[in-house]
N, C-alpha and C positions, 0 to 999 in steps of 0.2 A: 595414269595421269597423277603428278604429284599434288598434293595438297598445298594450302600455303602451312598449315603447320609442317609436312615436310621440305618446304622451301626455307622456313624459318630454320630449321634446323641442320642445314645443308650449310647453310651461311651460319648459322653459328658455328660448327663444326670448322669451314672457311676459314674463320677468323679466329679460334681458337690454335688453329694451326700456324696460322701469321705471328702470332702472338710467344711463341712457343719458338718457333724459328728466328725471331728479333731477339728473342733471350736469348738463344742460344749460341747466333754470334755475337750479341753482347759480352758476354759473359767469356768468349774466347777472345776477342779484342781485351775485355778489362786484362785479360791474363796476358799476352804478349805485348802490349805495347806498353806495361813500364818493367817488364824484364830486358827488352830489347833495350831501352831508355839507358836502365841501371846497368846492363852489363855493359855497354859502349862508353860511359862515365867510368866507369871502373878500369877498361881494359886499355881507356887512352888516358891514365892518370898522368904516364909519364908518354907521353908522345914522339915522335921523332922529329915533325916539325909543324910549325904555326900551318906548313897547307895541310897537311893530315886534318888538323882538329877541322880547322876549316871547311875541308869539303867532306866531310865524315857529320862532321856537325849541320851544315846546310839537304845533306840529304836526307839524316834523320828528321830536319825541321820540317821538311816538305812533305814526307811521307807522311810522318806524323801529324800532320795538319789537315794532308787529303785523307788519313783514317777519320781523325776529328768529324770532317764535314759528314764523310759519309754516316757517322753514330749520330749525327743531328739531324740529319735526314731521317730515319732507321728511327730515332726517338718522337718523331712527329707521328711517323709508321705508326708505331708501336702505340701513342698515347690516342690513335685514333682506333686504332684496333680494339683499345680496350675498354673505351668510352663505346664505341659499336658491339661490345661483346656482353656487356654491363646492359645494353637496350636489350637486343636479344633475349637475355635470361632475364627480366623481368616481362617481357610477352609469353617465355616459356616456363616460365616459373620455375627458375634456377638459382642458384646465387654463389657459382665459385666464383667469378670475377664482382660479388657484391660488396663495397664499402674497398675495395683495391685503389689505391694512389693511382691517378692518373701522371703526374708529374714526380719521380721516383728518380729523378739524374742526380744525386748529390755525390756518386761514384764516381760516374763519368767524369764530373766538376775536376774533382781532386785530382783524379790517375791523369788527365791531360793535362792541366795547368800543370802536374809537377813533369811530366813527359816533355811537356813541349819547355818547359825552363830549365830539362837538364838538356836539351840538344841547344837550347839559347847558350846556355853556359859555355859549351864547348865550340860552339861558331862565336861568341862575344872574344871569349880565350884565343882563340885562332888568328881572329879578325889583327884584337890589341896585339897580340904574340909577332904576327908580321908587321904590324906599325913600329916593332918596338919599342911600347909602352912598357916603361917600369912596373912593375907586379899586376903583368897583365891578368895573371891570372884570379888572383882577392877579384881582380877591377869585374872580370868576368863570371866572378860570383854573386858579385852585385849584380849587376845587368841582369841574370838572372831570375834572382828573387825577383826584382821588378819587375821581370818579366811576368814569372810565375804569377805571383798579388795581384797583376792587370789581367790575365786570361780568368784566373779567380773569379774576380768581381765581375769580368764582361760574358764569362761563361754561367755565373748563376743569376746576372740579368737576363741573359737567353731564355732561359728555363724557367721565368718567374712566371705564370701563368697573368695574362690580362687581365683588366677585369671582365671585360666578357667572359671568355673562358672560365675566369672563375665561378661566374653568375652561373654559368650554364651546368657549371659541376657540381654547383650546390645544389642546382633545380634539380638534375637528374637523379643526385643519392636521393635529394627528398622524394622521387618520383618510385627509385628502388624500395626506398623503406617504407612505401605507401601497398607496393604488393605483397 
């Protein structure tokens, strides 16, 4: 019959695994989605025509964006895993997950905003390209960066912790530095 210190530690183990597993595709998302980004910016520099960019550009935008959702999902995962894993080891008197950032996305922030502003760039380029607009392309560099700067800002809004959450993340270091 297990104990609850062996229950305790079955779920710790649990969620240290969870934890390790969210790294782990994070960490290979951060690496292919702005290689695939910058190599498709690179290899449609000189294009063949305005649908290329166009629908080259709109496919990476959507993928790219249904990766996005799924790492915000994945990063709620992950900051509850490690808030759960932080309780855990002060019941068992541990502390590799002690004094650890709960809120740790300023990677994510970056590698999307610019991922998802180079497939902007190359659907804005496409878009102006078949309207033919004069220097659609500058025009589609802009669009861009604006792009970019507004995922910026709404993507490390995301990720600002509340102030609940905050409350609660102070209570608990205080609660780890108390065992």
């Amino acid at each position: 019959m297990a104990t609850d210190a062996d229950r305790l530690q079955a779920d710790y183990q649990q969620t240290t695994e969870l934890l390790r597993s969210l790294t782990d595709v994070r960490f290979k998302l951060l690496a292919l989605v702005p290689t695939l980004s910058g190599a498709a910016v690179t290899v449609l520099g000189h294009p063949s025509s305005a649908a290329e960019l166009l629908a080259v550009g709109l496919l990476g935008l959507t993928a790219t964006l249904g990766v996005l959702l799924y790492e915000l999902r994945n990063s709620r995962l992950s900051d509850y895993a490690l808030r759960r894993a932080q309780s855990l080891e002060a019941e068992l008197g541990l502390g590799l997950y002690r004094g650890a950032p709960v809120n740790r996305d300023r990677a994510l922030i970056l590698v999307y905003s610019a991922a998802l502003a180079g497939w902007s760039y190359l659907t804005a380029w496409g878009a102006l390209h078949a309207a033919h607009v004069e220097r659609a392309r500058p025009i589609g560099g802009v669009i861009a960066v604006g792009v970019g700067l507004l995922l910026l800002a709404e993507l490390a809004r995301l990720h600002e912790p509340d102030d609940r959450a905050r409350h609660l993340e102070v209570q608990a270091t205080a609660e780890l530095l108390e065992h």
